[in-house]
C-alpha positions in Angstrom: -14.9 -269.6 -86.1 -14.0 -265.6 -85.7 -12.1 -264.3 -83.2 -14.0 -263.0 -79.7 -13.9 -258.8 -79.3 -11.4 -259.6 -76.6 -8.9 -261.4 -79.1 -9.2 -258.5 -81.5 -8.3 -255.9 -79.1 -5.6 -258.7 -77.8 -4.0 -258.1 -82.1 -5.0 -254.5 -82.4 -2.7 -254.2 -78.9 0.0 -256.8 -80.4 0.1 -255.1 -83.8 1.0 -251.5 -82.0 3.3 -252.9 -79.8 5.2 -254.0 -82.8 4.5 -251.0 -84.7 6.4 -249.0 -81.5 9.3 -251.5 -81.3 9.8 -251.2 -85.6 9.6 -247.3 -85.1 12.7 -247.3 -82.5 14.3 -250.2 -84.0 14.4 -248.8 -87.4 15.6 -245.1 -86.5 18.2 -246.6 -83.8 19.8 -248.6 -87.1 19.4 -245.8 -88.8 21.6 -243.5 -86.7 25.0 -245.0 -86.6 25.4 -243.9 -90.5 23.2 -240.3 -90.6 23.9 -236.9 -90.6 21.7 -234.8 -88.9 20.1 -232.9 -92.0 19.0 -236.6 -92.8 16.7 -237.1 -89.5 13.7 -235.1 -90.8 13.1 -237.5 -93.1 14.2 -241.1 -91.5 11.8 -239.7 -88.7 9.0 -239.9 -91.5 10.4 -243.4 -92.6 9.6 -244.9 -89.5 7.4 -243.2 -86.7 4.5 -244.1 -89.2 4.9 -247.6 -87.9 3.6 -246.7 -84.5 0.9 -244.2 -86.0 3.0 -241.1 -86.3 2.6 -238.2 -88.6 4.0 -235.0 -89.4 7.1 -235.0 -86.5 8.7 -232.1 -86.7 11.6 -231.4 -84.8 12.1 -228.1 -82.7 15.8 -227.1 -81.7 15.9 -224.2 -78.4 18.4 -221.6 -79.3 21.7 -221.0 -77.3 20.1 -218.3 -75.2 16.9 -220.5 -74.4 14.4 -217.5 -76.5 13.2 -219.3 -79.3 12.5 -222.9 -80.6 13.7 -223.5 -84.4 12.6 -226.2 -86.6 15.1 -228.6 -88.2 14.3 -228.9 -91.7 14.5 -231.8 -93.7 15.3 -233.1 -97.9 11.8 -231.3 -98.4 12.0 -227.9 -97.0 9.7 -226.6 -94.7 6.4 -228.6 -94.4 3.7 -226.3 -95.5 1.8 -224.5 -92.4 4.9 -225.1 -90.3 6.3 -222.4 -88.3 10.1 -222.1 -88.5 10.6 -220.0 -85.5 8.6 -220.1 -82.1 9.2 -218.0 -79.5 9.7 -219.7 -76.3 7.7 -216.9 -74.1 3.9 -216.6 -74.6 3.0 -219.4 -77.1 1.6 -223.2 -76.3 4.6 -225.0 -77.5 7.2 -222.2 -75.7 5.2 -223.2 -72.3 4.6 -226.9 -72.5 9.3 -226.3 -73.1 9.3 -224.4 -69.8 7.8 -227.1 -67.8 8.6 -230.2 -69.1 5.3 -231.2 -70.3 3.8 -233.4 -73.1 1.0 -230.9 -74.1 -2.2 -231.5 -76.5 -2.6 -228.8 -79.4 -4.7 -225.4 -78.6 -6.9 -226.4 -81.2 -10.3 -229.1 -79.7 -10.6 -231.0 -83.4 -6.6 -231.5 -82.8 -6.9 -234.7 -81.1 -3.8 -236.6 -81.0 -2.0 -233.6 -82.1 1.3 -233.1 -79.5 3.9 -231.3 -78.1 6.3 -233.2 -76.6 9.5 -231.6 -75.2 12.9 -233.0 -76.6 15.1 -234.0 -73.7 18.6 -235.9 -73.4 19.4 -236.8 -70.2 17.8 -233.7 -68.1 19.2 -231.6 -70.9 16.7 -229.8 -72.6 16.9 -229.9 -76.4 13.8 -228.4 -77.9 10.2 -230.3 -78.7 8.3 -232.2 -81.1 5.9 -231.8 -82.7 3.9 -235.2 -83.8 0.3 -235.7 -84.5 -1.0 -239.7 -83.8 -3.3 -241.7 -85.1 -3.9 -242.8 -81.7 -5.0 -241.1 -78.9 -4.2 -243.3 -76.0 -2.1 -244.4 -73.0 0.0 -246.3 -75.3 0.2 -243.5 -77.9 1.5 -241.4 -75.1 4.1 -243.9 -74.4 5.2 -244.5 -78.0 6.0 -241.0 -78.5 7.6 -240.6 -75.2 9.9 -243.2 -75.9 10.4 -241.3 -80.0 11.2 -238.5 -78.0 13.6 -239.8 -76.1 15.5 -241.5 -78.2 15.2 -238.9 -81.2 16.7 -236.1 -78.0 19.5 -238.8 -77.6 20.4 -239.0 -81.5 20.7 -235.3 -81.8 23.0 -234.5 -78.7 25.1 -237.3 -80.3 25.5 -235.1 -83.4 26.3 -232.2 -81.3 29.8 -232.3 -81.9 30.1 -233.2 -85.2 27.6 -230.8 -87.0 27.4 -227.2 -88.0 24.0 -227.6 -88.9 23.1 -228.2 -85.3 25.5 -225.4 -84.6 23.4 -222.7 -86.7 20.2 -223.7 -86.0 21.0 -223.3 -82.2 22.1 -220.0 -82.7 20.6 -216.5 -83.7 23.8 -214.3 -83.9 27.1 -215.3 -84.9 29.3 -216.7 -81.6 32.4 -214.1 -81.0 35.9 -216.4 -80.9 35.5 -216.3 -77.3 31.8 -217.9 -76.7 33.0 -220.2 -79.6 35.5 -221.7 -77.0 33.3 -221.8 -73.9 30.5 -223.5 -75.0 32.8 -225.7 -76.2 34.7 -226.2 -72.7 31.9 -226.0 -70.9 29.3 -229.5 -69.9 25.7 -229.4 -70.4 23.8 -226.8 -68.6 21.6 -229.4 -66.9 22.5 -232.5 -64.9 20.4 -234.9 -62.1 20.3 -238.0 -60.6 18.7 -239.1 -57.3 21.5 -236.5 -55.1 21.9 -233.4 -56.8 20.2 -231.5 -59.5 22.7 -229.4 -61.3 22.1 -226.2 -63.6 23.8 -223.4 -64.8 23.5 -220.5 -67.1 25.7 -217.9 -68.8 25.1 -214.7 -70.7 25.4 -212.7 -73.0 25.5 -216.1 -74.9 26.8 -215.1 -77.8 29.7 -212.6 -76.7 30.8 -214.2 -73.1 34.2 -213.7 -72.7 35.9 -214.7 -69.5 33.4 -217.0 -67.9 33.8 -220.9 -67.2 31.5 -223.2 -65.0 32.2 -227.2 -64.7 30.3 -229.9 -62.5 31.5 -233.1 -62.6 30.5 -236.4 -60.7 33.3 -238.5 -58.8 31.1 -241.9 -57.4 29.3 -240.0 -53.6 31.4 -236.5 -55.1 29.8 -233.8 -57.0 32.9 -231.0 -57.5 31.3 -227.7 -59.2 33.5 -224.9 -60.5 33.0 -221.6 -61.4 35.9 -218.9 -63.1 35.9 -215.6 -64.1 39.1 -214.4 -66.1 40.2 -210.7 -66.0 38.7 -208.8 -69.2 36.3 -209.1 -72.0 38.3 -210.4 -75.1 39.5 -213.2 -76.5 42.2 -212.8 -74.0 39.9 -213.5 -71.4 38.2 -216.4 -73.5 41.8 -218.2 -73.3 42.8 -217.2 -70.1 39.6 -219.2 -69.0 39.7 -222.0 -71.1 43.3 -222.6 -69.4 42.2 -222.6 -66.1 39.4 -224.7 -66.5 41.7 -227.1 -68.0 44.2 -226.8 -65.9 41.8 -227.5 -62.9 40.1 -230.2 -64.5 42.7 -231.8 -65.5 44.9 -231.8 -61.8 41.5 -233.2 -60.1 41.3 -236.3 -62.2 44.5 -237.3 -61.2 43.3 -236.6 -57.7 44.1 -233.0 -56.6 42.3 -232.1 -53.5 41.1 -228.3 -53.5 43.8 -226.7 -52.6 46.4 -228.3 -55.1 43.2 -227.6 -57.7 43.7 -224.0 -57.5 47.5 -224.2 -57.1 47.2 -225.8 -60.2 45.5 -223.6 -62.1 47.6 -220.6 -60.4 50.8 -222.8 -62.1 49.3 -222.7 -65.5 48.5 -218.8 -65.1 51.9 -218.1 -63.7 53.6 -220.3 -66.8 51.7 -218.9 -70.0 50.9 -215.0 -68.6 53.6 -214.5 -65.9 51.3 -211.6 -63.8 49.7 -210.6 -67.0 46.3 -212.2 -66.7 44.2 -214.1 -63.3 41.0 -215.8 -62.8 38.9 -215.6 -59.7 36.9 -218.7 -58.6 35.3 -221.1 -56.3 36.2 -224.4 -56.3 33.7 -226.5 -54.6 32.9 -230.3 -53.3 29.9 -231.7 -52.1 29.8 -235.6 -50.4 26.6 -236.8 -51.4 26.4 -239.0 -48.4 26.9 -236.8 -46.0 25.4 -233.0 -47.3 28.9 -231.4 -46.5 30.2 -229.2 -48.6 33.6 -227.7 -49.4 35.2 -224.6 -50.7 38.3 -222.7 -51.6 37.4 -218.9 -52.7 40.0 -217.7 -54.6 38.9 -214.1 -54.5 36.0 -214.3 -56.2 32.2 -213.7 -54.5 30.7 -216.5 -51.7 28.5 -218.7 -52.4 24.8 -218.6 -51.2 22.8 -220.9 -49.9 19.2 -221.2 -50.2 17.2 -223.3 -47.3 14.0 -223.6 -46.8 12.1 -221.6 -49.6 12.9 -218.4 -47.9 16.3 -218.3 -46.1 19.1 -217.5 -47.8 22.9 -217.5 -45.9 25.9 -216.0 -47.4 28.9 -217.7 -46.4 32.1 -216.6 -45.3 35.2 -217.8 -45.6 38.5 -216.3 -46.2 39.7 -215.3 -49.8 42.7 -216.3 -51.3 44.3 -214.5 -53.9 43.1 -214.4 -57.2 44.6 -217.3 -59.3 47.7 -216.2 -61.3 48.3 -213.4 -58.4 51.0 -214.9 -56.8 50.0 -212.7 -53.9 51.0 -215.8 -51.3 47.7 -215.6 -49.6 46.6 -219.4 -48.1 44.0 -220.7 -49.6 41.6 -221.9 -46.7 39.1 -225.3 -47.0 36.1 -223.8 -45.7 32.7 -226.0 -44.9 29.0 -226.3 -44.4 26.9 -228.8 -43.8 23.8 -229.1 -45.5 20.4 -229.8 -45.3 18.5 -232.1 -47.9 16.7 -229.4 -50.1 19.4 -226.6 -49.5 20.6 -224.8 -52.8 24.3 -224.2 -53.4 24.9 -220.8 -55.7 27.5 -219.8 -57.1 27.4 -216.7 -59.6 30.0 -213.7 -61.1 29.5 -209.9 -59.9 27.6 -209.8 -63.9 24.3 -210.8 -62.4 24.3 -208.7 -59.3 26.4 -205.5 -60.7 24.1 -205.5 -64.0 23.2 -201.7 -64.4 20.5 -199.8 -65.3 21.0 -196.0 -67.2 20.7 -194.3 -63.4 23.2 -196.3 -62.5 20.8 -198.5 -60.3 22.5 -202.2 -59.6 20.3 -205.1 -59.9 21.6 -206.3 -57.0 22.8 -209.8 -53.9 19.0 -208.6 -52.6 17.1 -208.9 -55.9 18.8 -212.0 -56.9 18.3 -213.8 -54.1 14.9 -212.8 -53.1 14.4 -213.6 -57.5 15.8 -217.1 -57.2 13.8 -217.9 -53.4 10.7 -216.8 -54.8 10.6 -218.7 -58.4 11.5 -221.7 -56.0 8.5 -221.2 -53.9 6.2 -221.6 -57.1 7.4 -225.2 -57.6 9.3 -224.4 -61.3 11.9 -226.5 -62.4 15.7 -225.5 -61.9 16.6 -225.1 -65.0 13.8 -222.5 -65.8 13.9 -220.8 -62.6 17.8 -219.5 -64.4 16.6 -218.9 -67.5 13.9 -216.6 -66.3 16.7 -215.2 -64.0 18.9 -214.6 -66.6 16.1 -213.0 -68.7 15.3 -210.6 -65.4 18.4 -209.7 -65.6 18.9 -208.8 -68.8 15.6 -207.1 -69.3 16.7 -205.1 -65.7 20.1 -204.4 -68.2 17.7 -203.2 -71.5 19.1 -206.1 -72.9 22.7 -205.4 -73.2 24.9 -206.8 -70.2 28.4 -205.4 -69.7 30.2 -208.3 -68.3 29.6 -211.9 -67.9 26.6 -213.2 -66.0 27.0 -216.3 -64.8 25.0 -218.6 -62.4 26.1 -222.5 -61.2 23.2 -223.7 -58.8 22.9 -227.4 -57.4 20.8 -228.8 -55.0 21.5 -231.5 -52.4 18.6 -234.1 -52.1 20.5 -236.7 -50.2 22.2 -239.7 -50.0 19.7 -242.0 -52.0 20.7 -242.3 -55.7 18.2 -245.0 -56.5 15.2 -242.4 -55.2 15.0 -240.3 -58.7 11.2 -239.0 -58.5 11.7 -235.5 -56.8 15.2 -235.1 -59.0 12.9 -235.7 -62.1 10.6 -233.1 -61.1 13.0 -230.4 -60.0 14.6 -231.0 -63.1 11.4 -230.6 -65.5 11.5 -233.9 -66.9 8.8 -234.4 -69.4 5.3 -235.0 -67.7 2.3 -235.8 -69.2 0.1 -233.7 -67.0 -1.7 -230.6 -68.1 0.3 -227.5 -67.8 -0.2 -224.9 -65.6 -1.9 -221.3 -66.6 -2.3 -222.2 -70.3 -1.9 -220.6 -73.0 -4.8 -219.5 -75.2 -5.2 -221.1 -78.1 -4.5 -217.9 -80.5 -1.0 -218.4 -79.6 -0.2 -221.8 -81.1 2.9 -221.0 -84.3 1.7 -221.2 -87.7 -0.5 -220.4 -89.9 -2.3 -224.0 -90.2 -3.6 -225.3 -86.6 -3.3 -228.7 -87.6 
């Protein structure tokens, strides 16, 4: 007797269940003995047992401008763009907000973009068409996404090819170190939603910036080091060390920055300093603390429109010896409120006339882009791109930005942290872009 329509939907279900399941099993195996330039291709080996085609893998560049494609054993699939630019094209949007996005083209059913994200991290997009065009298709690739994002920040460390495809000029000795120092430019959980960004990408010189999570403590660290060389590079990558390494064995702020002021003192005796703020914030309670070691205050943002400098009183510059105090200063917060910290390269960027971009401009930029709903991490790379395009393109110190926001005490409540931090979504995107704009010259 033959099976009823409901018990052959029951095995087509069954048989893509397995198919998804094989797909993850087989690449997970597969990525304890692979090198990167190998992925391309064990991504072919096994997404086609969930209904997978044609995945291409999309890597953002250092600077956030441009999405480039990670080829494989068989070069470049024909009709495949290698470069995308991330501003004005389908696959540049659906990376700015976080959203699994359907192909320009109608007769592209099944066809996706599906950003490329490790933790809240993001890492690029996919490209994948499906066989299926379903809830469970949706899923499938969701989970190859994940895990594919997961397996390439694994290799991050450990591959140049990763290293060149992320980058569109060569690193000066300085950036080389920093990036390397520094954590990922995007962090969340149920608390706090942490970004950061730094330019000029490439050529930063004396800029640092380090969050880190202690159980209900979220200690954020910015440092600017005297100059523009390699000097500076050092200089920075000392104190950061320095102060990272006295608060895991427990330094409160104060003894942080006396720290760091030690290690200046020792290796450049007067020679070099850092300015800085050194910063705490309990979870559980919203308060947060601050040591400013003669650097600029932080901001903070309430409200979608209210922005409060605070005040407390500088120290000296770390590796001054100037035998200022270094004063604890706090403020409480509210849920919602945005913590800022930034160097004087993203207000003090200069036009020809001379013209400052400005405290005003940037926090007016950063209140507004937070009014229209955009996720943290694009609201600073847009900044960063105002800022640049205020500076034709060509900034002449480091601009750096830390920003995290307090949610509240609940870590197990993740649904507006996800959000804030553009984690992928599978609804439409906002204001999309016409079709004409999708990369390559084959729209399938």
């Amino acid at each position: 007797m033959g099976r009823t329509s409901e018990e052959r939907e029951q095995g087509v279900d069954a048989e893509r269940e397995a198919g998804g399941r094989a797909m993850l099993a087989g690449l997970l195996n597969a990525s304890h003995l692979m090198p990167l330039e190998a992925l391309p291709d064990r991504i072919d080996d096994h997404s086609r047992a969930a209904g997978f085609t044609d995945v291409l893998v999309y890597v953002a560049d250092l600077n956030r401008q441009g999405l480039h494609l990670l080829v494989g054993a068989d070069g470049v699939p024909p009709g495949a763009a290698t470069d995308i630019p991330i501003e004005d094209t389908l696959p540049g949007r659906a990376y700015q907000y976080g959203r699994l996005t359907a192909a320009a083209a109608p007769e592209d059913r099944g066809h996706w973009w599906v950003p490329l994200v490790d933790g809240t991290e993001r890492l690029g997009m996919l490209r994948v068409r499906s066989a299926h065009d379903d809830a469970r298709a949706r899923e499938d690739v969701d989970r190859l996404a994940a895990l594919l994002a997961m397996m390439i920040s694994s290799k991050r460390h450990s591959s140049d090819t990763l290293a060149r495809l992320t980058r569109t000029a060569p690193l000066t000795l300085g950036a080389e170190m920093a990036w390397n120092l520094m954590p990922p430019r995007t962090y969340a959980d149920g608390r706090v939603v942490i970004a950061a960004s730094l330019e000029p990408a490439y050529q930063v010189a004396g800029d640092v910036f380090e969050y880190a999570v202690d159980g209900p403590l979220v200690h954020l660290t910015l440092c600017d080091a005297m100059g523009h060389d390699t000097a500076a590079g050092l200089c920075a990558a000392l104190a950061l060390g320095a102060c990272r390494n006295s608060r895991r064995q427990g330094a409160d702020l104060v003894a942080k920055g006396e720290a760091v002021e030690a290690a200046l003192m020792a290796q450049y005796n007067h020679r070099r300093y850092v300015t800085g703020i050194l910063a705490t914030l309990d979870t559980r309670t919203g308060e947060l603390s601050w040591v400013n070691r003669g650097h600029h205050p932080p901001i903070i943002i309430r409200g979608k429109q209210w922005s409060n400098h605070l005040k407390c009183p500088p120290g000296h510059p770390m590796g001054t010896n100037l035998g200022l105090p270094s004063n604890v200063c706090t403020e409480q917060l509210l849920p919602g409120d945005r913590i800022v910290l930034y160097t004087d390269g993203i207000t003090e960027a200069r036009r020809p006339d001379n013209s400052v971009f400005g405290l005003e401009r940037f926090t007016d930029f950063l209140i507004h882009h937070q009014a229209e709903g955009l996720p943290v991490p694009e609201t600073l790379r847009r900044l960063i791109r105002a800022v640049l395009d205020y500076h034709d393109g060509h900034l002449q110190d480091d601009a750096t930005i830390l920003m995290c926001e307090w949610l509240g005490p609940a870590l197990d409540d993740t649904q507006p942290a996800a959000v804030l931090a553009g984690l992928p979504s599978r609804d439409p995107a906002p204001d999309p872009v016409p079709a004409t704009t999708e990369p390559g010259s084959d729209p399938s």
